[in-house]
Structures are given as structure tokens and as C-alpha cells.
C-alpha positions in Angstrom: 127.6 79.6 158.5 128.9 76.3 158.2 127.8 75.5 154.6 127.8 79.4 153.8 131.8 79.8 153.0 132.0 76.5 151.4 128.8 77.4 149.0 130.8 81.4 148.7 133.7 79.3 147.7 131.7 77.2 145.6 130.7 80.2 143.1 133.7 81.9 143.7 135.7 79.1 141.1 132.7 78.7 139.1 132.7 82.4 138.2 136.3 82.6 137.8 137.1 78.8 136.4 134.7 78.8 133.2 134.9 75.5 131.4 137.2 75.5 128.7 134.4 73.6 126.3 132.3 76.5 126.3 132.1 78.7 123.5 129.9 82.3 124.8 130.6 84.3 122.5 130.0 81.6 119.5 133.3 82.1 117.5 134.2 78.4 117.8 131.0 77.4 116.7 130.1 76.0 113.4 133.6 74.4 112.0 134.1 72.2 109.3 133.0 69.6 111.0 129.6 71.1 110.6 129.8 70.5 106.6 128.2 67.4 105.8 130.5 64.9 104.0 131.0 61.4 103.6 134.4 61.9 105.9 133.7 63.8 108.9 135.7 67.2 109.2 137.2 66.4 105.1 134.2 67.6 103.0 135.5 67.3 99.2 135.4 70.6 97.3 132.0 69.6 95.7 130.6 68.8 99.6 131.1 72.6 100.5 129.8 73.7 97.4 126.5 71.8 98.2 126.5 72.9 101.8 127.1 76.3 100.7 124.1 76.0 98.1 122.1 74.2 100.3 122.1 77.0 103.1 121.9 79.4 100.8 118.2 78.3 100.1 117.8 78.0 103.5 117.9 81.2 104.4 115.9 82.3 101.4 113.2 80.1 102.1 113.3 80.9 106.3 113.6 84.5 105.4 110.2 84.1 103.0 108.3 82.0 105.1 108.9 84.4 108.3 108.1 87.6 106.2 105.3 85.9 105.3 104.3 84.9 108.9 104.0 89.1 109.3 101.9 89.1 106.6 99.6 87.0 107.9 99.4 88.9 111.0 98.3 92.1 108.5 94.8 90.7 108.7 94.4 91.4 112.3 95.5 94.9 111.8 92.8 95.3 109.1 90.3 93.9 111.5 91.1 96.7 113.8 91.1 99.3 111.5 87.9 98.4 109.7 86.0 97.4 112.6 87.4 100.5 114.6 86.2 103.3 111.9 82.4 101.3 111.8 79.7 101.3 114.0 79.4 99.1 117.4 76.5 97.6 116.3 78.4 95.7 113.4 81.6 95.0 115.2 80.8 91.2 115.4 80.0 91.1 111.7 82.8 93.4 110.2 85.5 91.1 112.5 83.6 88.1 111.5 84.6 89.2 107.9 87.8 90.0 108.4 88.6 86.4 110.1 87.0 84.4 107.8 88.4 85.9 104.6 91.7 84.2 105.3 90.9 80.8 105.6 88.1 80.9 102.9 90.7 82.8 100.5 93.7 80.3 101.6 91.0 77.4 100.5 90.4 79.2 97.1 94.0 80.2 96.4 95.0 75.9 97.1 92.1 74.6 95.0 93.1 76.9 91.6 94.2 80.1 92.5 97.5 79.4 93.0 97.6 77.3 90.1 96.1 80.4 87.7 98.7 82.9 88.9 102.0 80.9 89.2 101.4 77.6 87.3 103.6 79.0 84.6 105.9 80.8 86.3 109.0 79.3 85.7 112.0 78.0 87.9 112.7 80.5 90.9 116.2 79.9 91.4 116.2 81.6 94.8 113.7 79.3 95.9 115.7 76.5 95.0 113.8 75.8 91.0 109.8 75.5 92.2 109.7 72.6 89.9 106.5 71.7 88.1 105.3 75.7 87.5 105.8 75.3 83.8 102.7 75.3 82.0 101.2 79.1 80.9 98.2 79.0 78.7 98.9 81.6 76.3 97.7 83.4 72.6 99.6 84.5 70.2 98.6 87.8 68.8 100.8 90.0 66.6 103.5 87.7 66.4 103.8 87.1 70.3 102.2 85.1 73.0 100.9 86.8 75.6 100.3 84.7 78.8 97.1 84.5 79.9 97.2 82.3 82.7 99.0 79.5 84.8 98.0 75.6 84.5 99.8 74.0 87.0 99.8 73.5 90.7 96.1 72.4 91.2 95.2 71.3 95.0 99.3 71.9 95.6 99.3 68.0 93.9 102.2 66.0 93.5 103.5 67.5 90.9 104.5 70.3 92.6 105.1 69.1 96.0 108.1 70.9 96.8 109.8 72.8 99.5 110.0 75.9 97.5 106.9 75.7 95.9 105.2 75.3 99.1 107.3 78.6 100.6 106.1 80.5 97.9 102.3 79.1 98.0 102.2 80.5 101.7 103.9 84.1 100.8 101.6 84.6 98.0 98.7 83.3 99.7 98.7 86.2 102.5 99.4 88.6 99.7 96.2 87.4 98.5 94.3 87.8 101.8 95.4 91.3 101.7 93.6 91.8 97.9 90.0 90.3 99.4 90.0 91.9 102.9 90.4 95.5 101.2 86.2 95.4 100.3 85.2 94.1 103.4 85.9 97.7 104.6 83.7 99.8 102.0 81.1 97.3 101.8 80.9 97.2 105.5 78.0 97.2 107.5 75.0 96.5 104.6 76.7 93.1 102.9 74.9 90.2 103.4 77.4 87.5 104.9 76.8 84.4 102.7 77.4 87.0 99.6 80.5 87.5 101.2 81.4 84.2 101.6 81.0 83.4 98.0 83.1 86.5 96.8 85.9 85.0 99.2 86.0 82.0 97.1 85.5 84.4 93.4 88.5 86.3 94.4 90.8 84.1 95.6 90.8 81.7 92.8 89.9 83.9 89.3 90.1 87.4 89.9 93.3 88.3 91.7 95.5 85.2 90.6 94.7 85.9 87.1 95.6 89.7 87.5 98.9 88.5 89.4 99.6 86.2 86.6 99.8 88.5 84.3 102.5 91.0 86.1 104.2 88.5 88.7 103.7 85.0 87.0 105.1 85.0 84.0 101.9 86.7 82.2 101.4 89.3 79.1 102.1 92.4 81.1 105.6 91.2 82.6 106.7 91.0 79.0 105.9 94.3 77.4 109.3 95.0 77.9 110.4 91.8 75.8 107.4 92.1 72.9 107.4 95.7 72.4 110.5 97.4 74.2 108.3 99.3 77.0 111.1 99.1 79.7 110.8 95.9 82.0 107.2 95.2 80.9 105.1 96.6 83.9 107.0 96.0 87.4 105.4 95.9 90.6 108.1 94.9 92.9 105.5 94.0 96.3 101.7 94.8 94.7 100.7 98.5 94.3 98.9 97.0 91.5 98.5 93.5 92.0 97.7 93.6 95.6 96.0 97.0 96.5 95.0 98.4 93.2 93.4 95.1 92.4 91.5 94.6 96.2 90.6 99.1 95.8 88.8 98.3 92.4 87.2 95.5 93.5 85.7 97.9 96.5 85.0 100.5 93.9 82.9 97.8 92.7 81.5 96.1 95.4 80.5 99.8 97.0 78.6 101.0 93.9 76.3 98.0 93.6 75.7 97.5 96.7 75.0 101.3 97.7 75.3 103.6 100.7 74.5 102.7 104.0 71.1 104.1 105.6 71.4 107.6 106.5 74.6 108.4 104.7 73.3 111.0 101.8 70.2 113.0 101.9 67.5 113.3 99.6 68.8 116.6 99.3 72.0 115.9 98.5 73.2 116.3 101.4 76.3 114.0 103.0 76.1 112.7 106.4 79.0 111.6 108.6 78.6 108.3 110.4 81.5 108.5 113.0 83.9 105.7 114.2 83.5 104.0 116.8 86.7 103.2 117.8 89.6 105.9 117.0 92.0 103.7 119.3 91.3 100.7 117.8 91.9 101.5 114.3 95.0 103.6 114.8 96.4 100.5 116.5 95.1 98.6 113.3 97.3 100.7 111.5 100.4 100.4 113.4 100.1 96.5 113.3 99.8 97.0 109.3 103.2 99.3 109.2 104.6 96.7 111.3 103.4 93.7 109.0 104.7 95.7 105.8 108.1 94.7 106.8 107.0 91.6 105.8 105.3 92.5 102.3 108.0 94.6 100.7 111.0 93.4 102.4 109.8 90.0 101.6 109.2 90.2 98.4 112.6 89.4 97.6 111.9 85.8 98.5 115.8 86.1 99.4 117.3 86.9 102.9 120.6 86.9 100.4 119.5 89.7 98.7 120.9 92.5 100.7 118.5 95.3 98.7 116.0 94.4 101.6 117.5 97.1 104.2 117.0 99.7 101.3 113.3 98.6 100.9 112.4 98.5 104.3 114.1 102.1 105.2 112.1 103.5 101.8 108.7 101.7 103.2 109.3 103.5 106.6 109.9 106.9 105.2 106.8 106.7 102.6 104.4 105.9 105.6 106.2 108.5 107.8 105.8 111.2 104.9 102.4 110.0 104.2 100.6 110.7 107.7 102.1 113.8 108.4 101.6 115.7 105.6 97.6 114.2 105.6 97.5 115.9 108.9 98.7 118.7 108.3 96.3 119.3 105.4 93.7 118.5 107.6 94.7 121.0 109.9 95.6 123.5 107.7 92.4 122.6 105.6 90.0 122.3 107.9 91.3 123.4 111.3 91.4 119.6 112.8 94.2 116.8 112.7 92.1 114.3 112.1 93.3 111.1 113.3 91.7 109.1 110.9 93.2 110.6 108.0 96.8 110.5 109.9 96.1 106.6 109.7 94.6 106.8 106.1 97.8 109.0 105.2 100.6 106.6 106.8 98.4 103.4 105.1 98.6 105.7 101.7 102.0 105.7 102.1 102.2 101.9 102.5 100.6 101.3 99.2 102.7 103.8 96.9 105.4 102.7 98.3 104.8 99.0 98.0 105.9 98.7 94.1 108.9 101.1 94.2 110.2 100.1 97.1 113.3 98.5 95.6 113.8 100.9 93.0 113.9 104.1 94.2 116.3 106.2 97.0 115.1 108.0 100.3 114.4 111.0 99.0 112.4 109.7 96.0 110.4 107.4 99.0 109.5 110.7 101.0 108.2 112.5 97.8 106.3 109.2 96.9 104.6 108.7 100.3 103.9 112.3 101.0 102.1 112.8 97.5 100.2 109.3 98.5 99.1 111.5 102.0 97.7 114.3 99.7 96.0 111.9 97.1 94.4 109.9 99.8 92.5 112.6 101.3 91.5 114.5 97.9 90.2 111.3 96.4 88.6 110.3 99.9 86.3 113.4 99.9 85.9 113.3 95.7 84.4 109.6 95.7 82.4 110.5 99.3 81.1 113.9 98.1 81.2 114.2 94.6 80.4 110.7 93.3 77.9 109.4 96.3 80.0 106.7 96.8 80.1 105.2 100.4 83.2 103.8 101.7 83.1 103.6 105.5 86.7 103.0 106.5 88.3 105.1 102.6 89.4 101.7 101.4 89.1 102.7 98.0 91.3 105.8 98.5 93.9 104.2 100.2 94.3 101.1 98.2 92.8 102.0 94.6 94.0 105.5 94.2 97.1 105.0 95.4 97.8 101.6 94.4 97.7 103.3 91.2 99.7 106.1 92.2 102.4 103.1 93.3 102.9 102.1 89.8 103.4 105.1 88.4 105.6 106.3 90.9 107.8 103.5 90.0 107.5 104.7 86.5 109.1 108.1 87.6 111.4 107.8 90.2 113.2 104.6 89.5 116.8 105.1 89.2 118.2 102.6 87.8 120.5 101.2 91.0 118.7 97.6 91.0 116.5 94.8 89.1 119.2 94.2 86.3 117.5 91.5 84.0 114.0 92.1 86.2 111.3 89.9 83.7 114.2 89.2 81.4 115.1 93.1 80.1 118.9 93.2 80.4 120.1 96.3 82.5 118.6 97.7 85.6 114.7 99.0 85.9 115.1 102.7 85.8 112.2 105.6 85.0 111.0 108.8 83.3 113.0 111.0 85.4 116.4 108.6 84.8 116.1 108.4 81.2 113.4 105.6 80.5 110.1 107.3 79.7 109.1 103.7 78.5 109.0 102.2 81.8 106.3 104.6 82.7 104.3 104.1 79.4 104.5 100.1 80.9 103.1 101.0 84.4 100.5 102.9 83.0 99.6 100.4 80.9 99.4 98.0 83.5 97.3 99.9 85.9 94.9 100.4 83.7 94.6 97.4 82.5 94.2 96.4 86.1 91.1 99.3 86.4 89.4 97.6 83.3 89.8 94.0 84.3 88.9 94.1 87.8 85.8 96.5 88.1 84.3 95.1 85.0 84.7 91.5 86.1 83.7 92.3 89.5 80.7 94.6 89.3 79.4 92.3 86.9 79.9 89.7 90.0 78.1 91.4 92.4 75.2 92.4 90.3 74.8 88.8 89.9 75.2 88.8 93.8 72.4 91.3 93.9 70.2 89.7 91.6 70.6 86.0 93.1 71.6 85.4 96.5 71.1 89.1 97.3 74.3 91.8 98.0 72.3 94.2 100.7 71.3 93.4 104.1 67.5 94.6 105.3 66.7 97.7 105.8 65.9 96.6 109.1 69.0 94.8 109.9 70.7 97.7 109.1 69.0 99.7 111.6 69.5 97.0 114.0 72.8 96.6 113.5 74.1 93.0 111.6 75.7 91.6 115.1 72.7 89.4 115.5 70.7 89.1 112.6 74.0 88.0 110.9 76.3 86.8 113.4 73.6 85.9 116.5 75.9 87.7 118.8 76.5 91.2 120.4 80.2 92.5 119.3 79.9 94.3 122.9 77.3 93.8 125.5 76.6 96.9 126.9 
């Protein structure tokens, strides 16, 4: 009792007595004292400009490099949701797959891939210049140059070792990732690993940079708008095109040559399902996906300063909201089921439309766009399964092809001219057919095209080489078996 009041009386003044050299509530902190200067607490006019400059930057580049952290965590949502919509037998083998993919693609993407896509880019002034990207290899054709592709920024060399150069390798580097996973999904469980391995690197460094050149780096397609007057050249604010469209068509691809899995169609023409496994594990996928989106449209601005962001991440909400509803309720209207699956596939359908109007268009326009996205998904799902023989376990090509395309041309439409005023150089805002600028949509329907053509030629003439070399298909027998341990040496799940 005896050291009980004294300790009462103790907290009694240190609850009521706060020091005066505390600052809770953080008003007092940060004071000109903070400004760097050559005299502490007198910064010269000049001294607060550069401070003010220098955080600027600062926050763009913490802003990129965390958005791009959620990227990164995408591929463990598409991990889930591929492995989760296979078989058990292959759960070691499609994971496998999705792991690897990013650290062989990140390899790629720093040898040349970065260098083919943004080597010419320019200076990105919210980045703080990204000195060195200055050299696009170009031909001129009917009066013009069109660029072709980057030539700068091998191996991330000296040349460009920067700090904004560097933020913007690791934000377009999980972009990337993105583009290769997509065909580990609807070549899954028949691809032959060390196949895989080498389209990891073919990707990474040729296909997708060159693509992304051509819209994001400075390339041909950016500057339609410039050469002929077609709007802002083709826009793709996060990668509708250059992301999904680009990995869907590259599935389209892969899925063709390399066939259906054993079982899947009847000699009769018949079409068999081959259910999931996992229905909890890819809907959780799915979530971790919405929840890494903040990161891939949001982002995109490279700028936390750019206060657009809040409009682009309420219009990606809404387009994946709109999206899995209305998939299940054609499902159940359709065929009397809700269909979990397609709920997933609808909200990721969403996702993808969105991703390239994002920053152009208002809430309502978002809906619309992600609830026609939840409609296309599932009518092009059951066209390319039934119709075309195609085999796509996890409806990658649906989801990410069809709709990347859909993405574009949304943008094309519903744009309405509230934002991207000078976007690839065109003076005044990016607006489309329905506000009054039927060229905008003549540009993103040039560029998804273009984007068709380039990729699946390019690529199915890759893996028929694949097919013809090192071989594309697993066994028939390890197929049967399963590709856990003929492939990987190890059970997914002991049972």
C-alpha cells in the first residue's frame, strides 16, 4: 500500500502534466527548419523551390514503387486462381509456373526487354527526367517515322542508372509478369516445363516490350494522333491492350498449338467438363487480383500528385463490381446455376475493360463498361470452348483477350473528355465517339488489332517451333499421371 499511492500519484501527473515538447497531434511538425538550406531555418527562395521539387518526386516515385509492390503481389493471386480451376494432380506444376514466371520474366525484361519498350521513351518529368531513354529506332514511311522500338537501357547499365529510371523499370516490370503469366493458365496441365521456361525468356524481352513500345514508349501507335489526326494515337491508360490483350493472344496461341487436354472433346464432338479443383482457392485468387488492381490502374499515373487516381480506382471498383454480378446472373438466368467461377471470371472481366479507360471515363460509363465485360466473358468463354475446340482450362483467353480488346474500345466510346490534356502530345483532353471524337475510336481499333496480328502471328509461329524442337506437349502418359512428379518430382498434396 505503501508504494501503491505514490505509483497512483505517479500516473496521476503524467496523465495530466504532458510534456510541452510533444507534438500528438503532428501540427508542429515539419517547420522550416525542415527545408534544407545552407542557413538552418532561412532557406533562400530558390532552397524551397528545390525542396518543394524535390518532394514532389518523392512522392511520385514512393507512390509508383508501392503501387507497384501490389502488383507484384497479382502473381500470387493468379497462382490461386489458375491452380484452383485445374486439377490436383498438377497443382505443383501449374504453381511451379506461376512462381517462376516472375523471376525468369524480371531477368528477360533487365537483359533487353526493358531497353526495347522504353529505351526511347523520352524524359518522364514526373519521374524526375529518366535520363538516358532517348534512343527509338524508327522508319520513315509516308513522310513520318514510325517508332519501332527502344535502344537504350540494356542490363539497366550506366547510362541509365537513375532513381527514376529504376522506379519505372520495377512498375513496368510487374506489368510484364502480368502479360506472361496469362498463358500459363490455358496451356495448363499438358505444357512441357522447360518449353515454358524458354517462352518466359521470348516474352519478356521481344514480344510484349516491343508491343508496349509501340503504345506506351514512345512507338508508331502512340503517334497516330500526331501523323494522321486519329485522336491521341491509340491510348491505353493501364494495359487493356498492352497488358492483357497482348498475354490473351499469346494464350490464344499457345492453346491452339499445343491442343486440348486428354479427355476434353470427344471423337464425337462432344465437350467434356474437367472440373476445378479448388473453387475456394481461386475465388480467393480473384480477390487478391481486385485487390492488386489498385496498384495497376491507380498506379499508372506514376504520380501520387496526380489527384485523377481516386477517380480511377472508384471506376476499377465499379467495373469489377458490375462485371460479376451481371455474369451471375446470366448464369442463373441462363442456365439455372450461379456459377462461381464465372462470378470470378466476370469480376476479373471487369478488371481488364476497365484497365485502359479507367482515367477517362465517369462512374456510370465504368458500370456499363464492366457489366458488358461480364456478358462478353462468358459468351466468348463458351464460343472458343464449344464452338472452336479450343481448350482453356481456367478462360484466360476470355478474360484477358476478349476483353482486353473490349478495354480499348471502350475507351474509344465512353471517354469524355474530363482528363489527359496533351496525352502522347495531342493538345486538348482524350475524349471518344460518344463525346464528339469518332477518331479516337478509329485509333483504338487500330491498335487492338494491330495487337491481334502481331502477337498470335509472332507467337504461334514460337511455339510451333516449340513443338517441333524442344517439344510444347507433355506425354500422354504424364498427363494421365498428372505433371506433379514427372515435371516437378513432387506431390502438390499428399493425400
Amino acid at each position: 500500500m505503501k508504494i501503491f499511492i505514490p505509483l497512483m500519484i505517479f500516473v496521476f501527473i503524467a496523465i495530466a502534466f504532458p510534456a510541452f515538447a510533444q507534438d500528438a497531434a503532428g501540427t508542429n511538425t515539419g517547420t522550416i527548419n525542415d527545408v534544407t538550406a545552407a542557413t538552418a531555418g532561412k532557406p533562400t527562395l530558390d532552397e524551397i523551390g528545390a525542396q518543394a521539387g524535390h518532394n514532389k518526386i518523392a512522392i511520385n516515385i514512393m507512390w509508383t514503387l508501392i503501387t507497384g509492390f501490389l502488383v507484384m503481389f497479382m502473381q500470387a493471386g493468379f497462382a490461386l486462381v489458375e491452380t484452383g480451376f485445374t486439377q490436383k494432380k498438377n497443382v505443383a506444376h501449374t504453381m511451379a509456373m506461376n512462381f517462376m514466371i516472375y523471376v525468369i520474366g524480371l531477368l528477360g525484361f533487365w537483359i533487353c526487354g526493358f531497353a526495347f519498350m522504353f529505351g526511347g521513351v523520352g524524359a518522364l518529368g514526373v519521374l524526375g527526367g529518366t535520363p538516358g531513354l532517348t534512343h527509338e529506332f524508327s522508319v520513315n514511311l509516308f513522310g513520318h517515322d514510325f517508332g519501332l522500338w527502344g535502344n537504350a537501357g540494356y542490363f539497366l547499365n550506366s547510362n541509365v542508372y537513375d532513381v527514376g529510371v529504376f522506379a519505372l523499370f520495377l512498375f513496368q516490370m510487374v506489368f510484364m509478369d502480368t502479360t506472361a503469366t496469362i498463358p500459363t493458365g490455358a496451356m495448363a496441365e499438358r505444357w512441357k516445363f522447360k518449353s515454358f521456361f524458354v517462352f518466359g525468356f521470348f516474352i519478356s524481352m521481344f514480344v510484349y516490350p516491343i508491343f508496349g513500345n509501340w503504345v506506351w514508349g514512345g512507338g508508331w501507335l502512340s503517334q497516330l494522333g500526331n501523323m494522321f489526326h486519329l485522336g491521341h494515337g491509340h491510348v491505353d491508360f493501364a494495359g487493356s491492350s498492352v497488358v492483357h490483350m497482348v498475354g490473351g493472344v499469346a494464350a490464344l496461341a499457345g492453346a491452339i498449338v499445343i491442343g486440348p487436354r486428354i479427355g476434353k472433346y470427344g471423337k464425337d464432338g462432344t465437350v467434356n467438363t474437367i472440373p476445378a479443383h479448388n473453387i475456394p482457392m481461386a475465388l480467393l485468387g480473384c480477390f487478391i487480383l481486385a485487390f492488386g488492381w489498385f496498384g495497376f490502374n491507380p498506379g499508372s499515373t506514376l504520380a501520387g500528385s496526380d489527384l485523377r487516381i481516386s477517380v480511377i480506382a472508384v471506376n476499377t471498383m465499379l467495373a469489377s463490381a458490375s462485371g460479376a454480378v451481371i455474369a451471375a446472373l446470366y448464369m442463373k438466368a441462363k442456365y439455372g446455376k450461379w456459377d462461381p467461377g464465372m462470378m470470378a471470371n466476370g469480376m476479373l472481366a471487369g478488371l481488364v475493360a476497365i484497365t485502359a479507360p479507367c482515367a477517362f471515363v465517369t462512374a456510370t460509363s465504368a458500370v456499363i463498361i464492366g457489366a458488358i465485360a461480364g456478358l462478353f466473358v462468358i459468351w466468348a468463354y463458351f464460343f472458343i470452348d464449344r464452338k472452336l475446340k479450343i481448350d482453356d482450362p481456367v478462360g484466360a483467353i476470355a478474360v484477358h483477350g476478349v476483353n482486353g480488346f473490349w478495354g480499348v474500345l471502350s475507351l474509344g466510346l465512353f471517354a469524355d473528355g474530363s482528363y489527359g490534356d496533351g496525352w502522347n502530345g495531342v493538345h486538348g483532353t482524350v475524349k471518344g465517339l460518344f463525346y464528339g471524337d469518332g477518331s479516337q475510336f478509329l485509333a483504338e481499333l487500330i491498335g487492338g488489332l494491330t495487337c491481334f496480328v502481331f502477337v498470335f502471328v509472332v507467337m504461334f509461329i514460337f511455339f510451333k517451333i516449340c513443338a517441333k524442337t524442344i517439344g510444347l506437349r507433355s506425354s500422354a502418359a504424364d498427363q494421365e499421371a498428372g505433371l506433379d512428379i514427372p515435371e516437378m518430382g513432387v506431390h502438390g498434396y499428399v493425400d
